[in-house]
VOBA-1610 file (N, C-alpha, C; in pm, whole numbers, padded with zeros to 5 digits, always signed):
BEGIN
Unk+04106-15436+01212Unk+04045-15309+01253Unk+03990-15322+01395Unk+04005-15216+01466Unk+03950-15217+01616Unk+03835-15119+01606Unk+03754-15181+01713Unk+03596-15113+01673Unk+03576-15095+01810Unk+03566-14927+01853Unk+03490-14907+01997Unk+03364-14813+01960Unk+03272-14796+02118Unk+03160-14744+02092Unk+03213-14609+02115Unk+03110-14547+02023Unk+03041-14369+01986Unk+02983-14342+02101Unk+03122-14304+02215Unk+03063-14220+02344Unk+03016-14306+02391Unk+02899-14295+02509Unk+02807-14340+02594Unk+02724-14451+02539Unk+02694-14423+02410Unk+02619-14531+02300Unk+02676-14714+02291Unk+02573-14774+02256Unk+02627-14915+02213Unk+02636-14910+02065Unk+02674-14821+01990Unk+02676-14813+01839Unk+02876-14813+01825Unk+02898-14929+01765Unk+02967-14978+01717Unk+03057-14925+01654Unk+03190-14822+01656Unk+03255-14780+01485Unk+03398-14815+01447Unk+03446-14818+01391Unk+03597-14816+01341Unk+03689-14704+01388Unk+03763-14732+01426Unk+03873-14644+01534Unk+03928-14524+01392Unk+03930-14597+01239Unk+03938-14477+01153Unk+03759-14488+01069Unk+03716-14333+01041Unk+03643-14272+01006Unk+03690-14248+00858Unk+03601-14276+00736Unk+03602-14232+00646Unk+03523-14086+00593Unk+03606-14002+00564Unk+03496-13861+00537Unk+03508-13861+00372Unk+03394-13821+00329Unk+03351-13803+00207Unk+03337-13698+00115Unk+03386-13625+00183Unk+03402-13502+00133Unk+03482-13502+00000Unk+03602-13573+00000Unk+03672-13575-00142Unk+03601-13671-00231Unk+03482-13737-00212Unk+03473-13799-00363Unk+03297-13673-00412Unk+03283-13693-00503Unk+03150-13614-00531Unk+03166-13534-00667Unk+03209-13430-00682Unk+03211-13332-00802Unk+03323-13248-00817Unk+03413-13237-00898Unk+03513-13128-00952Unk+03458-12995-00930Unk+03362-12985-00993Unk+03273-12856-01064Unk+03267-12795-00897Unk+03269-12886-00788Unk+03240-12760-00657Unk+03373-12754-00592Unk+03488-12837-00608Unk+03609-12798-00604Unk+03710-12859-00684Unk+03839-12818-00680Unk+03887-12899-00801Unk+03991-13058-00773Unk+03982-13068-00647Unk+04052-13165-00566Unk+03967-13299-00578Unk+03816-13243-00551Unk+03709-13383-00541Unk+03708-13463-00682Unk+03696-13580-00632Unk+03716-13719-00714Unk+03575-13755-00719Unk+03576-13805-00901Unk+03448-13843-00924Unk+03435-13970-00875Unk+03269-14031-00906Unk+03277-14177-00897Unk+03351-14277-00923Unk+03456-14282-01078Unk+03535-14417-01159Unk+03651-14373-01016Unk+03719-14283-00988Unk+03830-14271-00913Unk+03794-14314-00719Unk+03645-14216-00694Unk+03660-14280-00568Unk+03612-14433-00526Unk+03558-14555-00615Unk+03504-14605-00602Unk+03634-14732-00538Unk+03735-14715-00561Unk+03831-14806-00562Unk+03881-14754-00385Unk+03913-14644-00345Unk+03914-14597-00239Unk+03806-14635-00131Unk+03696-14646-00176Unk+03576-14664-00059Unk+03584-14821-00057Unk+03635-14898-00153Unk+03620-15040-00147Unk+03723-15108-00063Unk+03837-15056-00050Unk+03958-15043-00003Unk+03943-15042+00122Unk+03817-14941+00171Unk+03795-14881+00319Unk+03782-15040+00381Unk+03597-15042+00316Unk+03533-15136+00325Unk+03607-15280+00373Unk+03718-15314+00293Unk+03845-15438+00301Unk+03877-15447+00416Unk+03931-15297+00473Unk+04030-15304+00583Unk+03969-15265+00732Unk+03814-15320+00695Unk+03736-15260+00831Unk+03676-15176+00864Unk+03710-15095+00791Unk+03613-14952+00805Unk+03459-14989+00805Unk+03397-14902+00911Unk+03223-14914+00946Unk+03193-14754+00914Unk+03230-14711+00939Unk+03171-14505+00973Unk+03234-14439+00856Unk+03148-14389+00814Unk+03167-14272+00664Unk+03091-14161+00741Unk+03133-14094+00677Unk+03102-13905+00729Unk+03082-13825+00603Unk+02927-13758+00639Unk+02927-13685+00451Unk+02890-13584+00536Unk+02811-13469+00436Unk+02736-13340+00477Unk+02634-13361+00335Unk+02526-13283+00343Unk+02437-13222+00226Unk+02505-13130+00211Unk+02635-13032+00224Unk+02657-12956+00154Unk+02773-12994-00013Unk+02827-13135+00097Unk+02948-13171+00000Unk+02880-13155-00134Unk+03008-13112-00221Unk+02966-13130-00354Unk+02804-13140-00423Unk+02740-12985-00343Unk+02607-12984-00393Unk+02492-13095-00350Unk+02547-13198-00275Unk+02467-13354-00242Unk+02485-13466-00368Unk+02607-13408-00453Unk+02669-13511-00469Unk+02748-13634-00394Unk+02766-13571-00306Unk+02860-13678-00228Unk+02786-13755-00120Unk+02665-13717-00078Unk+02559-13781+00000Unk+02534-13897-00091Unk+02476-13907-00244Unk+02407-13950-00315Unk+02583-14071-00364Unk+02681-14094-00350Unk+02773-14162-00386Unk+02818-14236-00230Unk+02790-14173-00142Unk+02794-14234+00011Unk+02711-14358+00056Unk+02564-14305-00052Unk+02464-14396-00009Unk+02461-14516-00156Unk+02527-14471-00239Unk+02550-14589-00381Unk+02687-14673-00297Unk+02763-14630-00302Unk+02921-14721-00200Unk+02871-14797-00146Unk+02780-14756+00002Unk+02722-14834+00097Unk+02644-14907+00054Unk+02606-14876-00062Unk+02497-15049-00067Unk+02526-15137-00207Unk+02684-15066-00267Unk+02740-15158-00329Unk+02825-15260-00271Unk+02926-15183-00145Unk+02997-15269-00112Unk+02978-15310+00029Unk+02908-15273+00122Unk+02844-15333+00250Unk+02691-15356+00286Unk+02705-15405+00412Unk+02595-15426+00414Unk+02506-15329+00543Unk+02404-15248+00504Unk+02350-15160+00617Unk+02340-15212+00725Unk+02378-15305+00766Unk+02333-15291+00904Unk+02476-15322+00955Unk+02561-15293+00911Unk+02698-15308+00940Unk+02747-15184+00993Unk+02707-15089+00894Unk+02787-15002+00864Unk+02711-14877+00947Unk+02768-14726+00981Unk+02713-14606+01067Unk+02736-14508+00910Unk+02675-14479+00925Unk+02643-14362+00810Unk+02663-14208+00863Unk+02696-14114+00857Unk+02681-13987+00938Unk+02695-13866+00797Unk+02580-13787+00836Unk+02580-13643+00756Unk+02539-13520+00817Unk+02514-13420+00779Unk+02517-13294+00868Unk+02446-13207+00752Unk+02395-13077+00846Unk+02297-13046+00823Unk+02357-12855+00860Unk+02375-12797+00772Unk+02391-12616+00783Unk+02358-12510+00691Unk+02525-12546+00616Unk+02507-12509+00492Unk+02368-12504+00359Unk+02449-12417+00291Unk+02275-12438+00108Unk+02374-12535+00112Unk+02300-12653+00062Unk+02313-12734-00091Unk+02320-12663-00202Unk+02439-12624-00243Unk+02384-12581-00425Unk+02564-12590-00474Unk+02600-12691-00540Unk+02694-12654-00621Unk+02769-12541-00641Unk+02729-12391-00651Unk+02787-12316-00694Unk+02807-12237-00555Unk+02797-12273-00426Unk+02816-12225-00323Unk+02951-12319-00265Unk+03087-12290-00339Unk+03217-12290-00365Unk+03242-12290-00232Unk+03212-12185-00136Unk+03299-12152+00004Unk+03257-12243+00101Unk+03119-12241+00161Unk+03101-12319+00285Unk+03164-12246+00356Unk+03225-12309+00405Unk+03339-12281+00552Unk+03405-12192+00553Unk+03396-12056+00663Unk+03449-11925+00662Unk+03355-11823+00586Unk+03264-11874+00536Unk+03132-11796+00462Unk+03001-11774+00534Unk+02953-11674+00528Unk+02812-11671+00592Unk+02723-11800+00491Unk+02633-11870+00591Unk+02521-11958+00543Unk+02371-11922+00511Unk+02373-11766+00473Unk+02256-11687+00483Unk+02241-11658+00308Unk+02137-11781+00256Unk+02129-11723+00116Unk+02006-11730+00070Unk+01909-11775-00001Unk+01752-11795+00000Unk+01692-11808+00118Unk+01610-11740+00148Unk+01554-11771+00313Unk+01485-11925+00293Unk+01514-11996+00429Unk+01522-12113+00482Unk+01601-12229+00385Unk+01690-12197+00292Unk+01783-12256+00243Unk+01918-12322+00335Unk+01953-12251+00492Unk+02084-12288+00528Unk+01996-12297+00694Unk+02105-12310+00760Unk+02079-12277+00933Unk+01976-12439+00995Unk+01928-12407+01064Unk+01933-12497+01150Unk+01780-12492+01235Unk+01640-12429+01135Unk+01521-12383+01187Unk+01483-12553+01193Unk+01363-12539+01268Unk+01293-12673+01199Unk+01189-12695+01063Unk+01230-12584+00991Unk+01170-12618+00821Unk+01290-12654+00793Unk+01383-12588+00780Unk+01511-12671+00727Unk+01562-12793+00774Unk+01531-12831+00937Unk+01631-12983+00946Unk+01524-13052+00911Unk+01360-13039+00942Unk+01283-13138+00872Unk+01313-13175+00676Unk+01346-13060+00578Unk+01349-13069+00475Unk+01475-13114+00415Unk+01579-13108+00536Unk+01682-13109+00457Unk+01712-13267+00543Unk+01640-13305+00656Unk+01679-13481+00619Unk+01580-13551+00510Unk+01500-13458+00488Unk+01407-13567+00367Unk+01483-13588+00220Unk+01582-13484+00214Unk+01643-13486+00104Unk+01790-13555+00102Unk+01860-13536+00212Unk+01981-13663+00237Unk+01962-13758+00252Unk+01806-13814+00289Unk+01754-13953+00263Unk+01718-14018+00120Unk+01721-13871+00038Unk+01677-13936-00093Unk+01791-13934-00158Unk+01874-13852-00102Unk+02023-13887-00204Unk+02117-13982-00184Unk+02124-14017-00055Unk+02133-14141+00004Unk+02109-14237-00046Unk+01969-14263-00026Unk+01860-14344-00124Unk+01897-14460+00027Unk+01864-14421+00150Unk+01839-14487+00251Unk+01722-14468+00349Unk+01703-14545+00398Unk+01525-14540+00476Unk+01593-14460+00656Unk+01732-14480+00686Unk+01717-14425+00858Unk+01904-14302+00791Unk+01932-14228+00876Unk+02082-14207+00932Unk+02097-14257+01035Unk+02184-14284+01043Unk+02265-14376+01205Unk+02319-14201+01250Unk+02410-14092+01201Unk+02403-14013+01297Unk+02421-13869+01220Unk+02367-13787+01243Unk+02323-13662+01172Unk+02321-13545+01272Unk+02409-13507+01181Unk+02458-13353+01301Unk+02477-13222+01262Unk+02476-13119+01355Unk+02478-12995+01301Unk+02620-12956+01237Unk+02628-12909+01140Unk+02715-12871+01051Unk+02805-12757+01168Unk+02693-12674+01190Unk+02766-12546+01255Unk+02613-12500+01359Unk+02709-12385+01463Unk+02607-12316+01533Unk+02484-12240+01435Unk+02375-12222+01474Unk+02280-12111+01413Unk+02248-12018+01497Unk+02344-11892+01501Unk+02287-11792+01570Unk+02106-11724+01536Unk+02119-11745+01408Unk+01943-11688+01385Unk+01843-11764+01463Unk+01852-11916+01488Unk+01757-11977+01510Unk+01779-12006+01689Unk+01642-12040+01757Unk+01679-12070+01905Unk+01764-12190+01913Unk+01834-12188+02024Unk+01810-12391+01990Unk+01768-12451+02046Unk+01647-12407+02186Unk+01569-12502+02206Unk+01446-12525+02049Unk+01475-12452+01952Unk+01375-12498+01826Unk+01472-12588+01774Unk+01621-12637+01773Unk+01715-12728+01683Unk+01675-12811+01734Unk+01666-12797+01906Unk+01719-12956+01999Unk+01599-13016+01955Unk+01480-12958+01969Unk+01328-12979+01951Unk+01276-13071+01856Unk+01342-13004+01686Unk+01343-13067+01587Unk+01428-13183+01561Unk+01513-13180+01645Unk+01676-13331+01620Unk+01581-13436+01725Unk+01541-13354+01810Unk+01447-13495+01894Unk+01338-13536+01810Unk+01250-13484+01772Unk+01167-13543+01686Unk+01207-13592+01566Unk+01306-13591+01465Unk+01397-13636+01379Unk+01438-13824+01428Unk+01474-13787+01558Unk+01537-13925+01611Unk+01396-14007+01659Unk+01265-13938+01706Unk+01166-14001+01740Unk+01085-14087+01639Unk+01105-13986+01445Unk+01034-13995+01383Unk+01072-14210+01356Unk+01236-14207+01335Unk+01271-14321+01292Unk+01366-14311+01185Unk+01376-14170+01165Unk+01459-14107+01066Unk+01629-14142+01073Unk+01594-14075+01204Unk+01723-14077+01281Unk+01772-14155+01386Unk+01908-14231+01421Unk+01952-14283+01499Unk+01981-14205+01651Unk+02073-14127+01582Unk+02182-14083+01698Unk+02199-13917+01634Unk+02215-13810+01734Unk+02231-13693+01662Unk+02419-13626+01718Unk+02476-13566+01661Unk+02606-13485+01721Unk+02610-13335+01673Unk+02755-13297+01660Unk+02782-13157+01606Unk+02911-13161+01573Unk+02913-13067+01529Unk+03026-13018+01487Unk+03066-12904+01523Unk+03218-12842+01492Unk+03299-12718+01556Unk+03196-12614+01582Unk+03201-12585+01696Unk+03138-12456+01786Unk+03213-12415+01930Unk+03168-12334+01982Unk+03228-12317+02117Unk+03236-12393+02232Unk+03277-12437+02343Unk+03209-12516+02433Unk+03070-12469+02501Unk+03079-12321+02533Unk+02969-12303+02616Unk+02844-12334+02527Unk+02863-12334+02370Unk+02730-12371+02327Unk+02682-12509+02312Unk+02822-12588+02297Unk+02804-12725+02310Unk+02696-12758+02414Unk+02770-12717+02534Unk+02734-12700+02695Unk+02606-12654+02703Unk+02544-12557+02637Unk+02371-12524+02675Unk+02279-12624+02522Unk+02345-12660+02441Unk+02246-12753+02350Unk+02188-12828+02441Unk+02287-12947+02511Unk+02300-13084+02599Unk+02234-12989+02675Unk+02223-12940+02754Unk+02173-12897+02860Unk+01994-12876+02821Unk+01998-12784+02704Unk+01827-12741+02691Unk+01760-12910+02638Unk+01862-12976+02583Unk+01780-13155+02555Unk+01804-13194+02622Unk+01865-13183+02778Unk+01811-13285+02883Unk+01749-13196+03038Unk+01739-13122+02990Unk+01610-13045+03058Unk+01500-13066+02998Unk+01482-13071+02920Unk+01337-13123+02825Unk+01269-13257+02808Unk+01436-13346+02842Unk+01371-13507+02812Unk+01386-13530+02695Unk+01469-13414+02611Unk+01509-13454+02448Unk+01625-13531+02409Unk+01640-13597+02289Unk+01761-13663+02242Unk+01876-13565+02236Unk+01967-13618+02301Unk+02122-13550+02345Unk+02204-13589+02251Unk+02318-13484+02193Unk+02429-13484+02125Unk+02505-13626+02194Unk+02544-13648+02125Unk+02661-13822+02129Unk+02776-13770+02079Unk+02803-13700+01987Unk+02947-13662+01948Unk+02956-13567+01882Unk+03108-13502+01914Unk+03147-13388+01863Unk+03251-13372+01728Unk+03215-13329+01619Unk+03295-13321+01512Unk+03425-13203+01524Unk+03491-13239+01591Unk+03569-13054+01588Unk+03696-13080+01555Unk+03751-12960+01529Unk+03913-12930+01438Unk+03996-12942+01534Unk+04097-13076+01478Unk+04189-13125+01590Unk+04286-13163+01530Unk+04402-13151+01544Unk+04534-13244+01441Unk+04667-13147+01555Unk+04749-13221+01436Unk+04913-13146+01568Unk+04927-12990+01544Unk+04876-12942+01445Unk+04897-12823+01376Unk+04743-12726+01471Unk+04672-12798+01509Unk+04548-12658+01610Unk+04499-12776+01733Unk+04538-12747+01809Unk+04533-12787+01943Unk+04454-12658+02034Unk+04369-12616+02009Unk+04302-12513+02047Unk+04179-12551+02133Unk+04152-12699+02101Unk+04054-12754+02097Unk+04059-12844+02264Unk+04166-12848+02327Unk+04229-12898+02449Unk+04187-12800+02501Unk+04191-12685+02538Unk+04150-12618+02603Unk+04009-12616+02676Unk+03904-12653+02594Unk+03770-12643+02706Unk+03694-12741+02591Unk+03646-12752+02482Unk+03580-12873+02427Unk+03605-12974+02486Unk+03714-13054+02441Unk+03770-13207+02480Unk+03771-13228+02603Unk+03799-13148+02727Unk+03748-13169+02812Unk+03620-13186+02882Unk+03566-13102+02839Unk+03397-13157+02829Unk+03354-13244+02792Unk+03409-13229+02699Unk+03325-13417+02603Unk+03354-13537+02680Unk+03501-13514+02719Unk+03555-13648+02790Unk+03453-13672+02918Unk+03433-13531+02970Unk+03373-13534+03062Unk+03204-13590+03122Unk+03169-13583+02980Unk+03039-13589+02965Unk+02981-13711+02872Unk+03130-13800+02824Unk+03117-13953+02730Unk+03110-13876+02618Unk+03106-13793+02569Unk+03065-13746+02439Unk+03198-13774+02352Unk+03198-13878+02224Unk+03235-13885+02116Unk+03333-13765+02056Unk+03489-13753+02024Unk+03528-13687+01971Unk+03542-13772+01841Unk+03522-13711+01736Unk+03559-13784+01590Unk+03622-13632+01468Unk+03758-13625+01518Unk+03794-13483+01485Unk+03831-13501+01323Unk+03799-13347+01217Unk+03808-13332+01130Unk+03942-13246+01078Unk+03957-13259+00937Unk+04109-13255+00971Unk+04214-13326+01011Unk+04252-13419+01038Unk+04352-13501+01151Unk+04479-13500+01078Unk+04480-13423+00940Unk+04632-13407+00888Unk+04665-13242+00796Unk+04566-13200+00878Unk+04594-13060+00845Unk+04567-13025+00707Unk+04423-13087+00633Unk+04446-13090+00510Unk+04557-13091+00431Unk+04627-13166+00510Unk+04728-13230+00371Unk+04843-13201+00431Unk+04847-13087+00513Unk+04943-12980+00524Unk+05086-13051+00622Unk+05031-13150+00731Unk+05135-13234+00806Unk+05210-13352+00694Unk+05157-13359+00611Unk+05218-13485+00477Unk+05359-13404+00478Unk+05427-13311+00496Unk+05518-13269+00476Unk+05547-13207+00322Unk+05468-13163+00245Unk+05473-13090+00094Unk+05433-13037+00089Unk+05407-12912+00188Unk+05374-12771+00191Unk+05430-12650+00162Unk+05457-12600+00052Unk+05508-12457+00124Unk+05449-12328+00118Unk+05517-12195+00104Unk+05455-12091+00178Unk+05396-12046+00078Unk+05437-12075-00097Unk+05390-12014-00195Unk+05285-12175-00252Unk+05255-12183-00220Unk+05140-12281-00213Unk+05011-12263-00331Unk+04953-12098-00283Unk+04874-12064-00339Unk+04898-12027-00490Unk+04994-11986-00499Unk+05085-11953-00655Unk+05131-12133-00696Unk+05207-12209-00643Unk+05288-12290-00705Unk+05276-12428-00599Unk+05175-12456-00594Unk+05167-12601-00495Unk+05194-12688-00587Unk+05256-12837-00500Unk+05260-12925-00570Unk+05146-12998-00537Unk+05027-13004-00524Unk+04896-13040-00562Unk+04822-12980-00613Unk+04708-13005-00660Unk+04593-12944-00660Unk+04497-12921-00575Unk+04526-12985-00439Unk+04473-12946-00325Unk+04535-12868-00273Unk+04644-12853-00258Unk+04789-12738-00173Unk+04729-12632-00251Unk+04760-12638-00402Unk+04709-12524-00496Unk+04599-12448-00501Unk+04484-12530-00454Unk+04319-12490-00473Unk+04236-12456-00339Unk+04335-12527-00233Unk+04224-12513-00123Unk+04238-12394-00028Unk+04171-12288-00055Unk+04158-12152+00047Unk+04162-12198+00174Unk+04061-12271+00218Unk+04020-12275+00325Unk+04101-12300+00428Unk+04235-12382+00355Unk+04335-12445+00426Unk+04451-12289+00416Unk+04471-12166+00338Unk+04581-12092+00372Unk+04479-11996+00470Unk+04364-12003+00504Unk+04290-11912+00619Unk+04357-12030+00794Unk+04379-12152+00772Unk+04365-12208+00877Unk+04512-12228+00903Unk+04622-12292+00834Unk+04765-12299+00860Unk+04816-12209+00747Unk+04943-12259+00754Unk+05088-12156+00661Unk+05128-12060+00782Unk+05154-12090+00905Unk+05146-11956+00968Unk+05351-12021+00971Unk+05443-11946+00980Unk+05569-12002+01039Unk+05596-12092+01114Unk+05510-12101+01256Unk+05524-12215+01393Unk+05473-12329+01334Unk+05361-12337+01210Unk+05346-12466+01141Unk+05427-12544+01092Unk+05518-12501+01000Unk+05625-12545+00950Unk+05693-12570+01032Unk+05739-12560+01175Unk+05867-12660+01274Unk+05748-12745+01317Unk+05614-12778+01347Unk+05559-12886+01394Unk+05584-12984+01289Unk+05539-12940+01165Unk+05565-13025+01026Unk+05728-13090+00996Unk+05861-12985+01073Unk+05949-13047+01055Unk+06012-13164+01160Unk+05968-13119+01297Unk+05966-13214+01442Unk+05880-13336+01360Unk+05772-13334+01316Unk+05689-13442+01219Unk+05764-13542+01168Unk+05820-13478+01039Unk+05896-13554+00942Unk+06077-13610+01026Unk+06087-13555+01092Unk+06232-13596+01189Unk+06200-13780+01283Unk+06065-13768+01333Unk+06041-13859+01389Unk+05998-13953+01293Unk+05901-13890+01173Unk+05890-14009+01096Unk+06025-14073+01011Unk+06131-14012+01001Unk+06219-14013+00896Unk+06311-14164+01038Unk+06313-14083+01186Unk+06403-14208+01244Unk+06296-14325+01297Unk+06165-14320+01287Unk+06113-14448+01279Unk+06072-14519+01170Unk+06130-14462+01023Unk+06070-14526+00911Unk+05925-14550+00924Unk+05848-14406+00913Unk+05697-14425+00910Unk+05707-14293+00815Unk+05591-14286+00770Unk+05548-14196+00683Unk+05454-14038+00799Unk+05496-13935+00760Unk+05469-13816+00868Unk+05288-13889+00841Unk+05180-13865+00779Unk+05055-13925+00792Unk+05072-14020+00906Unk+05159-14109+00910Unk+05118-14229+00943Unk+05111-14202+01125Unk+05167-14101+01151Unk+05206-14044+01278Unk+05155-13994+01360Unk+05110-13892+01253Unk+04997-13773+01276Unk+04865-13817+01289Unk+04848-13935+01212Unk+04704-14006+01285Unk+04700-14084+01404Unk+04837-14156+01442Unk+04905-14204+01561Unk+04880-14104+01650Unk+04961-13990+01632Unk+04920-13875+01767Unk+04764-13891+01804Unk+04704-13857+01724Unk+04576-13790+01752Unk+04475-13978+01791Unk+04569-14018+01721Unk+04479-14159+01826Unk+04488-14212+01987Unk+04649-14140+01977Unk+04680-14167+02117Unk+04621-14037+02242Unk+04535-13971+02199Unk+04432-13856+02291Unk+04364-13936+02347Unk+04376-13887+02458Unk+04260-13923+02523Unk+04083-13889+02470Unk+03996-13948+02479Unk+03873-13942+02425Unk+03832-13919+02296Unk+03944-13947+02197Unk+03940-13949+02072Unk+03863-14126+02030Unk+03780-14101+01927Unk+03727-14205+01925Unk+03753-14260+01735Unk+03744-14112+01651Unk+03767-14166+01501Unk+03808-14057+01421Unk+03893-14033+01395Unk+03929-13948+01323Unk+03877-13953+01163Unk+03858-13807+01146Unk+03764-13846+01014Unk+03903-13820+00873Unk+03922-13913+00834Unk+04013-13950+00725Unk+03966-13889+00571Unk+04064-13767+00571Unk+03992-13779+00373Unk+04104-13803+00300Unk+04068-13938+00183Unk+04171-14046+00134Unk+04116-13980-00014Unk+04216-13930-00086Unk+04217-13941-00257Unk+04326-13997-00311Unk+04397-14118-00236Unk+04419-14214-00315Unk+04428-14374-00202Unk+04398-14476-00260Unk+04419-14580-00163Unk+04518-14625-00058Unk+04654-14575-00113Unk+04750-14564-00031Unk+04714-14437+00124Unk+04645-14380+00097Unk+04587-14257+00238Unk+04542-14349+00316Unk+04421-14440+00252Unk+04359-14516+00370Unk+04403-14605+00442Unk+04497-14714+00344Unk+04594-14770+00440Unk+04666-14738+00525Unk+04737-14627+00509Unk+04827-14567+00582Unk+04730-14539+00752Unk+04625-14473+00670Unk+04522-14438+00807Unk+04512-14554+00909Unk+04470-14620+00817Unk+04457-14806+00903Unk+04584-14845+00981Unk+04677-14818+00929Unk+04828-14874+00987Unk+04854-14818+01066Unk+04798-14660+01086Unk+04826-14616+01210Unk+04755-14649+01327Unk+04656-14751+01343Unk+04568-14743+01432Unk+04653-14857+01544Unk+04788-14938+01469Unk+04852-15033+01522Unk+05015-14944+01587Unk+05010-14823+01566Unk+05108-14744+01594Unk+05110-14709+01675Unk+05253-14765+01794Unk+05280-14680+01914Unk+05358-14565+01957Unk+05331-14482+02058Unk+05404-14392+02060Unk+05428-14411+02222Unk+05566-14382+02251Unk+05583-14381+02400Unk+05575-14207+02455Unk+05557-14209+02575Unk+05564-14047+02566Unk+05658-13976+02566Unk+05768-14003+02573Unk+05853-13882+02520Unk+05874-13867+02349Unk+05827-13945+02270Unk+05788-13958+02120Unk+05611-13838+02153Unk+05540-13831+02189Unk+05441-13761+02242Unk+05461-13628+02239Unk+05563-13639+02387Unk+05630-13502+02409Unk+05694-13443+02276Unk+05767-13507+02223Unk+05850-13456+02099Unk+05765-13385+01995Unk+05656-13475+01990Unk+05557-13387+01829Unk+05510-13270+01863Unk+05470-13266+02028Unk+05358-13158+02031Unk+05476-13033+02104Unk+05609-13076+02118Unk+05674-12944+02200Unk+05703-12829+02112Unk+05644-12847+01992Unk+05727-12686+01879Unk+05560-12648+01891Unk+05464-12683+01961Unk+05323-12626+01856Unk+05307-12485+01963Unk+05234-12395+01861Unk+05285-12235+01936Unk+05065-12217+01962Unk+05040-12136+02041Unk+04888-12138+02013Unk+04819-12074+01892Unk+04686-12112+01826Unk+04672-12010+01749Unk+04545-11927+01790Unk+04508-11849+01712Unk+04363-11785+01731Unk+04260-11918+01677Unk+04147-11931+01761Unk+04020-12001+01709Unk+04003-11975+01585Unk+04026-12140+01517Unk+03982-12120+01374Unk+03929-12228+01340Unk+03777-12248+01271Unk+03693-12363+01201Unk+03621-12339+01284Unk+03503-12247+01333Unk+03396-12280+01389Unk+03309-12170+01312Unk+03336-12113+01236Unk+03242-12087+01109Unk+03253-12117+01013
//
């Protein structure tokens, strides 16, 4: 495993990112893997080098916080390892959507005030069942709240001892651009990295994020990096009726973001290159997106052990550029999608 630093930082990570999102609870989607199933997957990670796991308090109700922080101190050792969770969304099990849903449900239950990021790291610390986060970030923008009150509260978060390192996730650039800006006009703790939606299938994100970040050292660690599932090449258009998964089958979130026509020739340019280099389309598609510039970890979600390897194997995968040129010449633009 190759290990570079998180942006500007001397914090240490694994070139692949484990996200946690698939192990936690059925009951909040029907794809997520309980404990007996993910436990063999996270150990697997652990084997092949992996340092950086990625949760949220929303996953699976804070089930999946509370199995992030049992993994980590079954099979490594804390001071090895970077921990990262995020902070937007309710916590509650029966809040199914998340993503593409308003976050407005019990007042001070969601968003990004400082009653909520103070309350809601006291509680990913207890599900955790860890004394610091190494890096804790905003889930999403909060239009209700200022953000010189976010930056305010993430600096004192990182002052308390709570917190390591703070980032974000999918938003616009210009807001990226005035967070960093109102915390270092202030003398406050600055974003280190950006969580945003990146793979061969939405390249939207080249346009003005990634350039900034690069610009500014900031950490890309993009989510998504196989299109939920969708670049594996076993997609099709009736998906929602007749997938051959239960993730193809179950996951909305993924026929709001691809299935569009121009997807399917990136997916078939995909499988053409993987088919004449004897690689698996995954194995490729994490190859592309490693070979970006200022990409630092792609966040990997593995529900079965064979995913993570594959993830790992790509980190030894070259591509020359006209193999480059080839993946990305069918991709058509789309409209901005994943930043609510």
């Amino acid at each position: 495993m190759k290990y570079v630093r998180l942006g500007r930082t001397g914090l240490q990570v694994s070139r692949i990112c484990l996200g946690m999102m698939t192990y936690g609870s059925s009951k909040w989607r029907e794809w997520v893997l309980d404990e007996a199933d993910a436990r063999p997957i996270f150990k697997r990670a652990v084997e092949l080098g992996i340092n950086f796991f990625d949760t949220a308090d929303m996953y699976s109700g804070g089930a999946s916080e509370e199995l992030t922080g049992k993994f980590v101190r079954e099979f490594t050792r804390r001071d090895e390892v970077v921990v990262a969770t995020k902070v937007f969304f309710p916590v509650d099990l029966a809040f199914a959507g998340g993503f593409g849903q308003t976050a407005q449900r019990s007042p001070n239950t969601s968003g990004l005030s400082r009653k909520r990021i103070f309350a809601a790291l006291d509680a990913s610390l207890k599900r955790l069942g860890l004394d610091y986060i190494d890096l804790y970030q905003i889930h999403r923008w909060d239009n209700a709240t200022p953000i010189e009150e976010t930056m305010e509260a993430l600096h004192d978060v990182v002052r308390s001892g709570k917190v390591r390192y703070i980032g974000a996730s999918s938003m616009w650039a210009w807001q990226f651009a005035k967070a960093r800006y109102v915390a270092r006009s202030h003398g406050w703790t600055e974003f280190i990295s950006m969580q945003n939606h990146y793979n061969l299938l939405y390249r939207e994100e080249e346009r003005e994020m990634i350039p900034l970040c690069r610009d500014m050292g900031v950490a890309l660690i993009p989510w998504s990096p196989l299109a939920r599932g969708f670049l594996v090449g076993n997609r099709t258009a009736q998906d929602s009726i007749e997938g051959r998964t239960t993730r193809a089958r179950t996951d909305a979130f993924a026929q709001q973001l691809y299935y569009r026509e121009h997807d399917f020739a990136v997916v078939e340019r995909l499988s053409e290159l993987a088919a004449e280099r004897k690689e698996s389309n995954a194995r490729l598609a994490y190859a592309w997106l490693l070979h970006q510039p200022g990409v630092t970890a792609p966040i990997v979600g593995a529900s079965k052990v064979a995913h993570i390897e594959d993830a790992v194997a790509a980190t030894e995968v070259k591509l020359d550029p006209d193999e480059l040129e080839r993946l990305q010449a069918p991709y058509v633009p789309h409209p901005v999608l994943g930043h609510s």
